[in-house]
Backbone of each chain as ProteinMPNN parsed JSONL, in Angstrom:
{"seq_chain_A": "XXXXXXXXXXXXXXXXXXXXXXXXXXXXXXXXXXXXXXXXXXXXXXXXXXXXXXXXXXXXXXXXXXXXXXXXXXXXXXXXXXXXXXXXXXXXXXXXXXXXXXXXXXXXXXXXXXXXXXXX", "coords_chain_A": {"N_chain_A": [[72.147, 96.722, 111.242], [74.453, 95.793, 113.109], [76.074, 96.311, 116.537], [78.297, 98.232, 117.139], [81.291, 98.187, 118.532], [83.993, 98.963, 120.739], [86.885, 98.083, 119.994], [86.686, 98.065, 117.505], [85.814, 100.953, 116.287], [88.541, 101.95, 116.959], [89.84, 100.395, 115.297], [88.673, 100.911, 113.346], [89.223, 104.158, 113.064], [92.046, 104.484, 113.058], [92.593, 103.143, 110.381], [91.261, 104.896, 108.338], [92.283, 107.077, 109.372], [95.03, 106.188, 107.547], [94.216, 105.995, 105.231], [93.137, 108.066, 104.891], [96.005, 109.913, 104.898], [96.786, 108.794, 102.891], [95.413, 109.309, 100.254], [96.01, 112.13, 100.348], [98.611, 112.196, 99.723], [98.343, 111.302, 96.953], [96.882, 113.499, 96.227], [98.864, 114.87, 96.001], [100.697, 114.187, 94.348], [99.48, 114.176, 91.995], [99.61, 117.003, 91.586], [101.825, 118.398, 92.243], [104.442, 120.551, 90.526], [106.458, 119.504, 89.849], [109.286, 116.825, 89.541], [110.818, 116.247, 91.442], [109.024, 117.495, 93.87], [107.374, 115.766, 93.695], [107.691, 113.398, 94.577], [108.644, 114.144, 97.039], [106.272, 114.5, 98.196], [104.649, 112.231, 97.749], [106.138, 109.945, 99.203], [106.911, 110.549, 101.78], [103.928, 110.324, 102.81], [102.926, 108.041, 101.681], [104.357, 106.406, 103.469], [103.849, 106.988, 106.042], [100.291, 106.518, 105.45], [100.794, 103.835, 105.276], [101.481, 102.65, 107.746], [100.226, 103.162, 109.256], [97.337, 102.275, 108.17], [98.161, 99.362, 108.427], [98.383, 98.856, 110.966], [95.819, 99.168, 111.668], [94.65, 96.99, 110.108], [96.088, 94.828, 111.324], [95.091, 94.895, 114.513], [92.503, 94.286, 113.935], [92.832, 91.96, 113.059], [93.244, 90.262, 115.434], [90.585, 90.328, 116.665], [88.739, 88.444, 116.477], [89.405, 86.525, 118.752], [92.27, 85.344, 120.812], [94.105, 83.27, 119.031], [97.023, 81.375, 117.999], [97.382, 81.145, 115.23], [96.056, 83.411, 114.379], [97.52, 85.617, 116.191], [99.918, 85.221, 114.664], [99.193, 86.093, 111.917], [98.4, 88.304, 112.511], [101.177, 89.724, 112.929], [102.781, 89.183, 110.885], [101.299, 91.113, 109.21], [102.379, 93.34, 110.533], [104.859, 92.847, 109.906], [104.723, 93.695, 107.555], [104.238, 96.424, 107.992], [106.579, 97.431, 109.369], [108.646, 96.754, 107.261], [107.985, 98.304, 105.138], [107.964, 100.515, 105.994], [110.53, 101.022, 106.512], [112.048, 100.263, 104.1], [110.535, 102.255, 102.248], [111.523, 105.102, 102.51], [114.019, 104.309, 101.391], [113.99, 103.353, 99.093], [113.011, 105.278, 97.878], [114.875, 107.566, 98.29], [116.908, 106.104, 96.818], [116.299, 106.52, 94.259], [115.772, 109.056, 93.914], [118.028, 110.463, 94.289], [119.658, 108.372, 92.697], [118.445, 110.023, 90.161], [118.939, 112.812, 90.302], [121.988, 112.475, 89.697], [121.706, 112.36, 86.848], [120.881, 113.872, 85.76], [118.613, 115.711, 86.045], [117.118, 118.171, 87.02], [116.34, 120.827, 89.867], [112.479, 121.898, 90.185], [112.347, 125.285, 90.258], [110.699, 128.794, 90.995], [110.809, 131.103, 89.317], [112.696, 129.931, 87.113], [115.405, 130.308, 86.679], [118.278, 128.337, 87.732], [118.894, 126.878, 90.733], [121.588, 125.53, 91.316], [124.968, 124.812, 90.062], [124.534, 122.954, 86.966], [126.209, 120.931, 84.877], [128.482, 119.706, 87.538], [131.457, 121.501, 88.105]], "CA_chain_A": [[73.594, 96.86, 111.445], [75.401, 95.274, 114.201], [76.919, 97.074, 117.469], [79.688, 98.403, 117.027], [82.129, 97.9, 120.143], [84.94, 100.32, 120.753], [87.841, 97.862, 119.049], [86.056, 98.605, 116.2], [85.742, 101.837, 116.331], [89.455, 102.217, 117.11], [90.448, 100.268, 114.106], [88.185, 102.665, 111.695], [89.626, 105.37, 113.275], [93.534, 103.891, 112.55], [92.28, 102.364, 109.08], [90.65, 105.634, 108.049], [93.484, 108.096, 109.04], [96.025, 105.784, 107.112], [93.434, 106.135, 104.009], [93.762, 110.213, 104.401], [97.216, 110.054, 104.329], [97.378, 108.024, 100.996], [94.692, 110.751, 99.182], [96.8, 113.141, 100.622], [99.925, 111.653, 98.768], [98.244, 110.845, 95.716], [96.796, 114.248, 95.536], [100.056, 115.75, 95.747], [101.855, 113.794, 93.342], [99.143, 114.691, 90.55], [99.332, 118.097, 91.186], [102.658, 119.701, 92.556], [104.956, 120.557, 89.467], [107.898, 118.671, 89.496], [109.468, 115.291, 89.834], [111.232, 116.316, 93.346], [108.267, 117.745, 94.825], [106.281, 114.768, 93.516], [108.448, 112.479, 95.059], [108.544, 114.198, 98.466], [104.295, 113.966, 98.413], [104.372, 110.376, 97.883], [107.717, 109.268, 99.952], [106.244, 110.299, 103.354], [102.896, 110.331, 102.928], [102.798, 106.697, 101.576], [104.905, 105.346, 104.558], [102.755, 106.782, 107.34], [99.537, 105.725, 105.343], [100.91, 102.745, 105.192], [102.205, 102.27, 108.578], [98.321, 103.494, 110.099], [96.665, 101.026, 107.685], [98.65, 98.057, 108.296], [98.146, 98.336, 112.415], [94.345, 98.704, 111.778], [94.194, 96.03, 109.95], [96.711, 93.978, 112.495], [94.343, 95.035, 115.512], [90.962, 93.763, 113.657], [92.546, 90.479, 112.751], [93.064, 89.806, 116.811], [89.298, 90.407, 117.256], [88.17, 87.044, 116.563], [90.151, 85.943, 119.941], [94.165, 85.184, 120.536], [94.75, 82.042, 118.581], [98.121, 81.109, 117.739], [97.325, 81.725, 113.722], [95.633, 84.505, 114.67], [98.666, 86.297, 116.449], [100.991, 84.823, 113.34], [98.949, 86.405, 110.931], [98.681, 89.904, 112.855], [102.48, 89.625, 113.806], [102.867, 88.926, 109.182], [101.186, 92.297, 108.668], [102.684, 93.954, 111.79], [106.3, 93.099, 109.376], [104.786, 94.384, 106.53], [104.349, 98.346, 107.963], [107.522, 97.663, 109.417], [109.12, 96.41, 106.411], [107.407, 99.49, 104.377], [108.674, 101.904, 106.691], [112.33, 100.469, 106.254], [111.819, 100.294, 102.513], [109.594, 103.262, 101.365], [112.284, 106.0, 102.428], [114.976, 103.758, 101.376], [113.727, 103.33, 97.618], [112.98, 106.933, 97.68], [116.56, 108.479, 98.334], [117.818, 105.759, 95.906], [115.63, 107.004, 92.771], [115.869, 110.534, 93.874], [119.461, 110.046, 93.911], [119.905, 108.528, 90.45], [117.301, 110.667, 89.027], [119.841, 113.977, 90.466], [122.784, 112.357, 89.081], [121.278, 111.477, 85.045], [120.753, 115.335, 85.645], [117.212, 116.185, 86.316], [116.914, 119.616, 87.579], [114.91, 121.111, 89.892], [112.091, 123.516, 89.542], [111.919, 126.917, 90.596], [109.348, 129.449, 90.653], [111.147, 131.736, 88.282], [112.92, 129.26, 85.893], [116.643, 129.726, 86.941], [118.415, 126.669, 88.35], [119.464, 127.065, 92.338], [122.659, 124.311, 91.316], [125.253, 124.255, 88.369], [125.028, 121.268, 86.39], [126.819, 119.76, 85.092], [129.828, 120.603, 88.418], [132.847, 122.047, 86.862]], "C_chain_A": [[73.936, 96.497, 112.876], [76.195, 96.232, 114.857], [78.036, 97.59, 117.22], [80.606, 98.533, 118.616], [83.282, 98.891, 119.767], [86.307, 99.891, 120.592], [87.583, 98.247, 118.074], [86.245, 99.731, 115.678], [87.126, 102.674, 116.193], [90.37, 101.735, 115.805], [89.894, 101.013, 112.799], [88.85, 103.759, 111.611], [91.021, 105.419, 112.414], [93.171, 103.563, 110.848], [91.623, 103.985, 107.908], [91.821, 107.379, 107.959], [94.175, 107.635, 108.146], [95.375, 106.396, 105.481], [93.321, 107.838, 103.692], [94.857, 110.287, 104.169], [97.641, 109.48, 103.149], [96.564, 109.369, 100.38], [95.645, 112.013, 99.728], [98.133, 113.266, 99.632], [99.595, 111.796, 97.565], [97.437, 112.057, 95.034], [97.978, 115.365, 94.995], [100.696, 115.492, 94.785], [100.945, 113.987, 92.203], [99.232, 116.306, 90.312], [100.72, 119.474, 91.611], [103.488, 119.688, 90.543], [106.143, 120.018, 88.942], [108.269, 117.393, 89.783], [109.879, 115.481, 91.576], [110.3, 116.358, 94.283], [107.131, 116.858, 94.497], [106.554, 113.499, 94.593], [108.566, 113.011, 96.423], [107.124, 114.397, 98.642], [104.284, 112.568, 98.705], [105.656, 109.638, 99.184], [107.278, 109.455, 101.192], [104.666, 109.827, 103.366], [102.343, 108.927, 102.881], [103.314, 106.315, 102.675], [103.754, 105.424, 105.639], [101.37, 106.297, 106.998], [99.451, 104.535, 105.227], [101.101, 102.004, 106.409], [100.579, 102.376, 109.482], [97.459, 101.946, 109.766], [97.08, 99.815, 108.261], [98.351, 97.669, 109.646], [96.714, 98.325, 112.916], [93.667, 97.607, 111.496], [94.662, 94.613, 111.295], [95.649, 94.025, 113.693], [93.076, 93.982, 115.083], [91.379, 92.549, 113.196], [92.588, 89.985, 114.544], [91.771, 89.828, 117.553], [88.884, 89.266, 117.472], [88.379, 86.144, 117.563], [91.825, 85.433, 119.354], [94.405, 83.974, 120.468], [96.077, 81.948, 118.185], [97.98, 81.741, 116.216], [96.912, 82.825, 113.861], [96.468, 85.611, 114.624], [99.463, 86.545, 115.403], [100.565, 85.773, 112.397], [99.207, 88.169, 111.411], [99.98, 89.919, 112.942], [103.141, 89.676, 112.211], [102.739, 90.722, 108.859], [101.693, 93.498, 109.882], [104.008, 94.199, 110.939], [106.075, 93.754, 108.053], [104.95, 95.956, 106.627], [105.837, 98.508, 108.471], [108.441, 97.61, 108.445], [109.473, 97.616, 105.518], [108.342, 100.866, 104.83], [110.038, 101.9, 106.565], [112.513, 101.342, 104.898], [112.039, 101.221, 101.696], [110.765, 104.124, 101.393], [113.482, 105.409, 101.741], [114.954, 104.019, 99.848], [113.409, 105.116, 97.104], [113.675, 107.649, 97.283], [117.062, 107.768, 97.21], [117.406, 105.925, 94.696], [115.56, 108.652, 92.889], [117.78, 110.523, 93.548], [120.196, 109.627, 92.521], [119.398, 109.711, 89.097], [118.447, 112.3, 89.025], [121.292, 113.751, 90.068], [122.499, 112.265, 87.348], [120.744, 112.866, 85.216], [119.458, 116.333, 84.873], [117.205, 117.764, 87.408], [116.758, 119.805, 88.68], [114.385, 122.4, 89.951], [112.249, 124.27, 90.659], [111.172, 127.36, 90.376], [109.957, 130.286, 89.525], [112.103, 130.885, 87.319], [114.176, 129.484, 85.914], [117.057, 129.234, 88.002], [119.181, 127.59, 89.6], [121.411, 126.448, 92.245], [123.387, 124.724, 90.213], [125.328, 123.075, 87.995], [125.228, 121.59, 84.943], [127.767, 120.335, 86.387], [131.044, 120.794, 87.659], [133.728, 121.02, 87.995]], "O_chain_A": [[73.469, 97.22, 113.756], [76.939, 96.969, 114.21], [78.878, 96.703, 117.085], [80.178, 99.086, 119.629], [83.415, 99.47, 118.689], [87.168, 100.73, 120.853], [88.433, 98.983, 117.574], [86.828, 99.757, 114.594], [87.16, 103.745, 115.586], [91.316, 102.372, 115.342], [90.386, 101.467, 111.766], [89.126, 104.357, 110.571], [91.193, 106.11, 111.41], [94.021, 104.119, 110.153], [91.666, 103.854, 106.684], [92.028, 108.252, 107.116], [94.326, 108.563, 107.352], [96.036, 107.123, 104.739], [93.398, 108.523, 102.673], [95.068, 110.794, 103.067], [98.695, 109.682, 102.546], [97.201, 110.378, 100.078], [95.73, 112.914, 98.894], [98.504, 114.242, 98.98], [100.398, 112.403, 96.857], [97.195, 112.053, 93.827], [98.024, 116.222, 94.113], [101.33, 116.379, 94.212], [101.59, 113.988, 91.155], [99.016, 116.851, 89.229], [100.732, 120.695, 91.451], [103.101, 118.98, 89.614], [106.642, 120.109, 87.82], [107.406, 116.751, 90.382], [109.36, 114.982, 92.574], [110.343, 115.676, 95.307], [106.01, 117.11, 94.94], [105.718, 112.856, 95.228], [108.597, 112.058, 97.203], [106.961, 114.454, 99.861], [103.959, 111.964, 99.727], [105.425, 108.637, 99.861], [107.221, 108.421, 101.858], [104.368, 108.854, 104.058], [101.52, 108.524, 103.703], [102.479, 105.559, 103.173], [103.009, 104.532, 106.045], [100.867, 105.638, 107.907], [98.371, 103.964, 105.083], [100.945, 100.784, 106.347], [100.109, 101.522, 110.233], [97.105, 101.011, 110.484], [96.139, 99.124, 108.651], [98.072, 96.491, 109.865], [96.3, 97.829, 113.964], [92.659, 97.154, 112.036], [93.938, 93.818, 111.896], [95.242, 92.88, 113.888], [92.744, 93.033, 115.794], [90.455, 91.819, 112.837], [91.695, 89.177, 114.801], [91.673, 89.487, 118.732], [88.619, 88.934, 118.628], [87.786, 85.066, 117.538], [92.341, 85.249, 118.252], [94.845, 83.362, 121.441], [96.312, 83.12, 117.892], [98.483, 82.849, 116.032], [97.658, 83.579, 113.237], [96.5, 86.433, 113.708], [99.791, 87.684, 115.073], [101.486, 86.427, 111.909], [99.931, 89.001, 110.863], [99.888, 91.042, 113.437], [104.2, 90.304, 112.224], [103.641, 91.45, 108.445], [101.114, 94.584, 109.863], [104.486, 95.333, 110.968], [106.997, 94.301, 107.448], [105.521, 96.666, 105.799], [106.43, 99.533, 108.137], [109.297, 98.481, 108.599], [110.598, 97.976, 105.174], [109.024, 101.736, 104.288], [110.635, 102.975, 106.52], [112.903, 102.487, 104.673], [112.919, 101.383, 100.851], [111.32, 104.11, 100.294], [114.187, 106.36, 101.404], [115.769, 104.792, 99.344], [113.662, 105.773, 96.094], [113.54, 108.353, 96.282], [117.694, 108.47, 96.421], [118.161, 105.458, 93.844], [115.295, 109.357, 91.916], [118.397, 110.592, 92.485], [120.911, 110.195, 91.695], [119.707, 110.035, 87.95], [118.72, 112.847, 87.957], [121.97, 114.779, 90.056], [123.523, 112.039, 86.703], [119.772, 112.931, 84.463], [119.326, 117.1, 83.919], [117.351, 117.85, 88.627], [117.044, 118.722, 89.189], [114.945, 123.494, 89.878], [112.273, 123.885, 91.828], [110.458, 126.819, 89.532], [109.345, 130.005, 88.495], [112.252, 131.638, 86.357], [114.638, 128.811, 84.992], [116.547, 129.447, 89.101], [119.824, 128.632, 89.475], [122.293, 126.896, 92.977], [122.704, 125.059, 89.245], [126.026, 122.203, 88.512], [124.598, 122.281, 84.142], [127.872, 121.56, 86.338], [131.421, 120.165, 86.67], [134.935, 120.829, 87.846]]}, "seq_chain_B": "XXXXXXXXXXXXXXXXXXXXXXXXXXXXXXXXXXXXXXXXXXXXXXXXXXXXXXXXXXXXXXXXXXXXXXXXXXXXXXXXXXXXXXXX", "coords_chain_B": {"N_chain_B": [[80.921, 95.976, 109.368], [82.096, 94.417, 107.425], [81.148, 96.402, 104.761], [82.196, 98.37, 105.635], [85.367, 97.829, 105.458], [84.744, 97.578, 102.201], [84.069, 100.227, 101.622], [86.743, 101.384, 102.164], [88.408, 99.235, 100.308], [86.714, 100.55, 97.624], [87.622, 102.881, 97.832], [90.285, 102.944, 97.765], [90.954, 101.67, 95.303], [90.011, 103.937, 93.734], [91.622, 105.881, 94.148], [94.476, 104.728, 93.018], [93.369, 104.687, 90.401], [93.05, 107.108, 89.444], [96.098, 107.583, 90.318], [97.295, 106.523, 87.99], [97.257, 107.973, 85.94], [99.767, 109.553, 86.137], [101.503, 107.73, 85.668], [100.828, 106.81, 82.894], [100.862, 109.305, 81.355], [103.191, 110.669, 82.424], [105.421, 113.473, 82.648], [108.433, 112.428, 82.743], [110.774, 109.735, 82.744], [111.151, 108.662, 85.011], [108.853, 109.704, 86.734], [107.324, 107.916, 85.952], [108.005, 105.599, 87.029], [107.207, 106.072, 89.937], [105.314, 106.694, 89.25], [104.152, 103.884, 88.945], [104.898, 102.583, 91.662], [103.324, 103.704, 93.431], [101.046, 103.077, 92.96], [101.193, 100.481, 93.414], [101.823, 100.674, 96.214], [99.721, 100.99, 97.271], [97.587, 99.313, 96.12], [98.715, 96.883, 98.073], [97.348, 97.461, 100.607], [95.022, 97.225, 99.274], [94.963, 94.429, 98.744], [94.964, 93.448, 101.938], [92.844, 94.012, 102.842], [90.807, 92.668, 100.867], [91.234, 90.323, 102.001], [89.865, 90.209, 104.597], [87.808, 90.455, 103.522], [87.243, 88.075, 102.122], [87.589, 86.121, 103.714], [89.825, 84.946, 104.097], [92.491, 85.447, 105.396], [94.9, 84.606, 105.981], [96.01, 83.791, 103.672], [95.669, 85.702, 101.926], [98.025, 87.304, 103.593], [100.175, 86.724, 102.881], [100.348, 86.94, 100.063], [100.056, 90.103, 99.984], [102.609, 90.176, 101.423], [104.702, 89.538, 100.0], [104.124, 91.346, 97.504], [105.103, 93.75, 98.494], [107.452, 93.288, 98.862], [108.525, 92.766, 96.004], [107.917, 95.423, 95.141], [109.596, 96.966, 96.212], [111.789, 96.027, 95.425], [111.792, 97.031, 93.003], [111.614, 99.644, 92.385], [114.302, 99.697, 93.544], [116.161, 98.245, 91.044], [115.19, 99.98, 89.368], [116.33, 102.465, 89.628], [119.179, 101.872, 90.23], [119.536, 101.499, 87.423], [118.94, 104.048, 85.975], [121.229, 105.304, 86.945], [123.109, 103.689, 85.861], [122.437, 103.801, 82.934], [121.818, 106.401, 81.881], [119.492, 108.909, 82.52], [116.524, 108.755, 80.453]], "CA_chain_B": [[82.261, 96.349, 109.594], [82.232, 94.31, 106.244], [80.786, 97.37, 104.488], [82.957, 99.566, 105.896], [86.454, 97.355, 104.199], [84.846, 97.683, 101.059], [84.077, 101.071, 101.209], [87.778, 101.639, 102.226], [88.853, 98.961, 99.178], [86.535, 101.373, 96.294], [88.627, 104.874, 97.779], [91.974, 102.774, 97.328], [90.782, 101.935, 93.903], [90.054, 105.606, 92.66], [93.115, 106.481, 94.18], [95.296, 104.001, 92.12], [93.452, 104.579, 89.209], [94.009, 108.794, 88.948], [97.658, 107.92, 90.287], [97.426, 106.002, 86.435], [97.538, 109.075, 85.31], [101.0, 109.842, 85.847], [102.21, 106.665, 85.298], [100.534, 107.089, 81.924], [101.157, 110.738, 80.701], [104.416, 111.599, 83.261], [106.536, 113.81, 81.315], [110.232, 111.9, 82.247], [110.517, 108.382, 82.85], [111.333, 108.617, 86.437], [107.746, 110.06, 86.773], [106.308, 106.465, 85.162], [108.072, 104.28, 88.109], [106.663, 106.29, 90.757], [103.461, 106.175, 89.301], [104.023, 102.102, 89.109], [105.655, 102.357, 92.857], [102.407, 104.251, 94.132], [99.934, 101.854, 92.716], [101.753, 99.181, 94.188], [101.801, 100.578, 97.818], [97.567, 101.277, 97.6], [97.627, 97.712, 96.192], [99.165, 96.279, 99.113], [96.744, 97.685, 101.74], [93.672, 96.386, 99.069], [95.363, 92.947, 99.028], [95.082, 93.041, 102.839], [90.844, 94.417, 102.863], [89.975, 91.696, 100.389], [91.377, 89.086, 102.39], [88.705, 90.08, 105.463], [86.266, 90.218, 102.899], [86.837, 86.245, 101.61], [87.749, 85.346, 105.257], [91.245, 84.088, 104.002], [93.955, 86.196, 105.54], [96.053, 83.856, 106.429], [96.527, 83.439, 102.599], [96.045, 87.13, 101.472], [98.901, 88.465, 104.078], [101.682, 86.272, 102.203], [100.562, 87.701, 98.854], [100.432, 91.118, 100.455], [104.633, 91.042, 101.929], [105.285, 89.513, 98.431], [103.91, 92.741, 96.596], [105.802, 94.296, 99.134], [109.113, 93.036, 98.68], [108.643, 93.001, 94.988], [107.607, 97.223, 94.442], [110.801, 97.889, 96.842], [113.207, 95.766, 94.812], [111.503, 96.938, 91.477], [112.153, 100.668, 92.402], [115.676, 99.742, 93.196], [116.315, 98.196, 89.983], [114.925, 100.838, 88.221], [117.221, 103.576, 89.999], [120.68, 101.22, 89.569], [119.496, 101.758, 85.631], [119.071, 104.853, 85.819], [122.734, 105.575, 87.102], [124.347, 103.409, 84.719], [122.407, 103.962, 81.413], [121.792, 108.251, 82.3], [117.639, 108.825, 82.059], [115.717, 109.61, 79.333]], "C_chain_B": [[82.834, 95.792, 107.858], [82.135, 95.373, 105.121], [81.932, 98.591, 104.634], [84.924, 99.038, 104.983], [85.829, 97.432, 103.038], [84.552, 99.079, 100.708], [85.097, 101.572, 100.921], [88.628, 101.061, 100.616], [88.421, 99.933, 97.993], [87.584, 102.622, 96.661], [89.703, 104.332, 97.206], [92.012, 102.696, 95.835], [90.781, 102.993, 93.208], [90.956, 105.752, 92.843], [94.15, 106.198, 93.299], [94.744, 104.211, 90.806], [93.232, 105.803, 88.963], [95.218, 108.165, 89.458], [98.069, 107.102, 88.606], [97.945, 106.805, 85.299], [99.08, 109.522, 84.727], [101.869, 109.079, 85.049], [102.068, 106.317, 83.946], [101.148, 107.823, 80.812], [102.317, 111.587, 81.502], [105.206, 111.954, 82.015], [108.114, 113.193, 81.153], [109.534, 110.891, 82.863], [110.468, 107.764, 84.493], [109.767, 108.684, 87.414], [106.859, 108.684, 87.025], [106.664, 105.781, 86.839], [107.652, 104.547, 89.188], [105.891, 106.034, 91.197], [102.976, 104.5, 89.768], [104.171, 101.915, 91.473], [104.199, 102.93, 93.829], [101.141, 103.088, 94.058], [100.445, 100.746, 93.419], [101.406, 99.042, 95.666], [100.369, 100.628, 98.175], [97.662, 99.898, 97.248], [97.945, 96.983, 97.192], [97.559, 96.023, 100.116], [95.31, 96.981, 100.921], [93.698, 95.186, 99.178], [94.779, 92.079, 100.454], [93.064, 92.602, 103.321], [90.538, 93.148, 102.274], [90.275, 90.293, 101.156], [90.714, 88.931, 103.625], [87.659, 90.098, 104.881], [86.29, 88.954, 102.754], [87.079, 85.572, 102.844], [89.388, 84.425, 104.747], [92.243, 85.254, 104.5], [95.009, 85.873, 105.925], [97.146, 83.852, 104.639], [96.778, 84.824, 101.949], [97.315, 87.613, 102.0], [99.878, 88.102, 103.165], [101.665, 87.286, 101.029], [100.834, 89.105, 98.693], [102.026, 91.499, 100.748], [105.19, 90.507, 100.566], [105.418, 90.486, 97.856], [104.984, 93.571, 97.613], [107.575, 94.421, 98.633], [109.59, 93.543, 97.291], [108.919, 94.62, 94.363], [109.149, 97.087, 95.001], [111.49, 97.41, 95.914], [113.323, 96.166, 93.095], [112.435, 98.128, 91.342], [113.822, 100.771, 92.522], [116.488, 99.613, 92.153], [116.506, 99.27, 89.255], [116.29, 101.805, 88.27], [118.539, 103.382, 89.706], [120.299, 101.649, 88.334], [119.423, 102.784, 85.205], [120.15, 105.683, 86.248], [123.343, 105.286, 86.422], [123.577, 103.745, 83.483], [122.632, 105.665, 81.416], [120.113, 108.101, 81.809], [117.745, 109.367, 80.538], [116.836, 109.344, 77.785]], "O_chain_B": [[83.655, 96.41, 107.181], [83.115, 95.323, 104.378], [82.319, 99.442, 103.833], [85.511, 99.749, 104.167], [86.799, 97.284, 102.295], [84.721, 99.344, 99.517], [85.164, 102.207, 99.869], [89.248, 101.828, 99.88], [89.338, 100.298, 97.257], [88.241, 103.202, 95.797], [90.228, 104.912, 96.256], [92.78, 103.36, 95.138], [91.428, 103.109, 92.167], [91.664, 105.846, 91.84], [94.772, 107.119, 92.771], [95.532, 103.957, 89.895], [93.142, 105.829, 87.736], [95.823, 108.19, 88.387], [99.223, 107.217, 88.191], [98.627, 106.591, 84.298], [99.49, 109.741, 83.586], [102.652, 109.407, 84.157], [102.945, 105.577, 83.501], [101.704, 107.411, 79.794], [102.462, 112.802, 81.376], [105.535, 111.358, 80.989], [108.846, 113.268, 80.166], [108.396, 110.857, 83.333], [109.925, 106.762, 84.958], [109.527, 108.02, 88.423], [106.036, 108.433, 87.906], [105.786, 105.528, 87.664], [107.513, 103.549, 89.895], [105.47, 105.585, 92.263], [102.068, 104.044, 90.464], [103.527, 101.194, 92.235], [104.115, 102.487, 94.975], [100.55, 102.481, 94.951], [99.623, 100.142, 94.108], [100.966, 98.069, 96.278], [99.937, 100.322, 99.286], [97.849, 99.17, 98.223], [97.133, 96.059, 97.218], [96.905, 94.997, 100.3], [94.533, 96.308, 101.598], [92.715, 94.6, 99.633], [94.364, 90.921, 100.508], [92.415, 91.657, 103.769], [89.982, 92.36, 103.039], [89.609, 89.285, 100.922], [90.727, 87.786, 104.075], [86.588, 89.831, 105.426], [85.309, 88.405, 103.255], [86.728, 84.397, 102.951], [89.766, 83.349, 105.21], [92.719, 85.952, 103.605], [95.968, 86.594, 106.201], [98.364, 83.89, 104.462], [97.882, 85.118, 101.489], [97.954, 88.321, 101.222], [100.493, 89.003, 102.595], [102.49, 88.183, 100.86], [101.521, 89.551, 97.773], [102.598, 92.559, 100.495], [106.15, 91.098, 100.069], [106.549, 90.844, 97.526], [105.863, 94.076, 96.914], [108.405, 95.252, 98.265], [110.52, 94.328, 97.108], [109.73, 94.98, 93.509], [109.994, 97.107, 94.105], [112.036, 98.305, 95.269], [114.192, 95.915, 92.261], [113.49, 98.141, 90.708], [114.526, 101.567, 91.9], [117.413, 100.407, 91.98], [117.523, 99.593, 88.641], [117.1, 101.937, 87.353], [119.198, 104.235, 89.112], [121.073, 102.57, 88.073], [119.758, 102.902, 84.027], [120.054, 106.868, 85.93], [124.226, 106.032, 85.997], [124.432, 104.121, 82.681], [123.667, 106.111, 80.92], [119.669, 107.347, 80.943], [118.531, 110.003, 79.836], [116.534, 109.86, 76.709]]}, "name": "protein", "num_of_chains": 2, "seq": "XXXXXXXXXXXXXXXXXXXXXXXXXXXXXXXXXXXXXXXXXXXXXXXXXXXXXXXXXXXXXXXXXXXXXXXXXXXXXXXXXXXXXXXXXXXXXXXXXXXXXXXXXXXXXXXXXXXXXXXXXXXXXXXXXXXXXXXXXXXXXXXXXXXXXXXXXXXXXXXXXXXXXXXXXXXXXXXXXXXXXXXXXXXXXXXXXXXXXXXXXXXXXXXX"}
């Protein structure tokens, strides 16, 4: 196995947190009990694992030295976590949002509703 | 360092395939596009791994902000349809 140098090291680190924060997400959304609190597991948790990942990978494509394509390509996935991060909350609110109008609940621990619905 | 992206690509894989689960067996429908919307965003980041594994990333990143663009505008879709038809 080959040296490892301390870019390296720094993009495992970045590449490796982003990858906890997704299992983090994806254990939440199999296991809380409702659509709301499924949807606030995944809705943050995905952005910042997404936003970690994407600048580990960006870092380890500039290893190879600062070529013009090089830069381009890191500078591509540099718009994707930004993009994501725009996005992710964006698509979030607007399916939580429909989903609380087409009059989806939510839960409680004892089983009556916090809200009236339909509103008088 | 090769080794180490593919160890990272198999976790993203398990991950996406229990979040299947939901997207499977969710009890409302809202549940399903999540599930689709979750797989999508772990997809992304494997899109990006396999393209330091084949040494193409010039060509992987495009296909990567594609999937990108695509999940966000899917989930929007979905949500407009689920305002005007009412779920379920």
């Amino acid at each position: 196995m080959s040296l490892l140098t301390v870019s390296d090291i720094i993009v495992m680190a970045f590449i490796s947190v982003g990858v906890f924060f997704l299992a983090a997400g994806t254990i939440g959304f199999l296991r809380f009990p409702d659509f709301y609190t499924r949807m606030h597991a995944t809705g943050k948790c995905d952005t910042l694992g997404i936003f970690l990942s994407c600048t580990g990978i960006a870092l380890y494509t500039l290893h190879d030295g600062l070529s013009l394509a090089n830069i381009l390509v890191s500078l591509k996935i540099m718009f994707i976590a930004v993009f994501w991060s725009l996005g992710g909350p964006t698509a979030t609110h607007a399916l939580l949002k429909s989903a609380f109008k087409a009059g989806i609940l939510p839960w409680t621990k004892d089983g009556r509703s916090v809200i009236e619905w339909p509103p008088k | 360092m090769d080794t180490f992206f593919l160890t990272i690509s198999l976790i993203l894989s398990f991950l996406a395939l229990i979040c299947l689960y939901r997207a499977i067996f969710g009890p409302t429908v809202v549940d399903r596009v999540i599930g689709v919307g979750v797989v999508g965003t772990k997809t992304l980041i494997i899109l990006l791994l396999i393209g330091f594994l084949y040494k193409r990333m010039d060509m992987f990143v495009d296909i990567s902000l594609v999937y990108a663009i695509l999940n966000f505008i899917g989930v929007l879709i979905f949500s407009k349809y689920f305002v005007r038809k009412g779920v379920l």
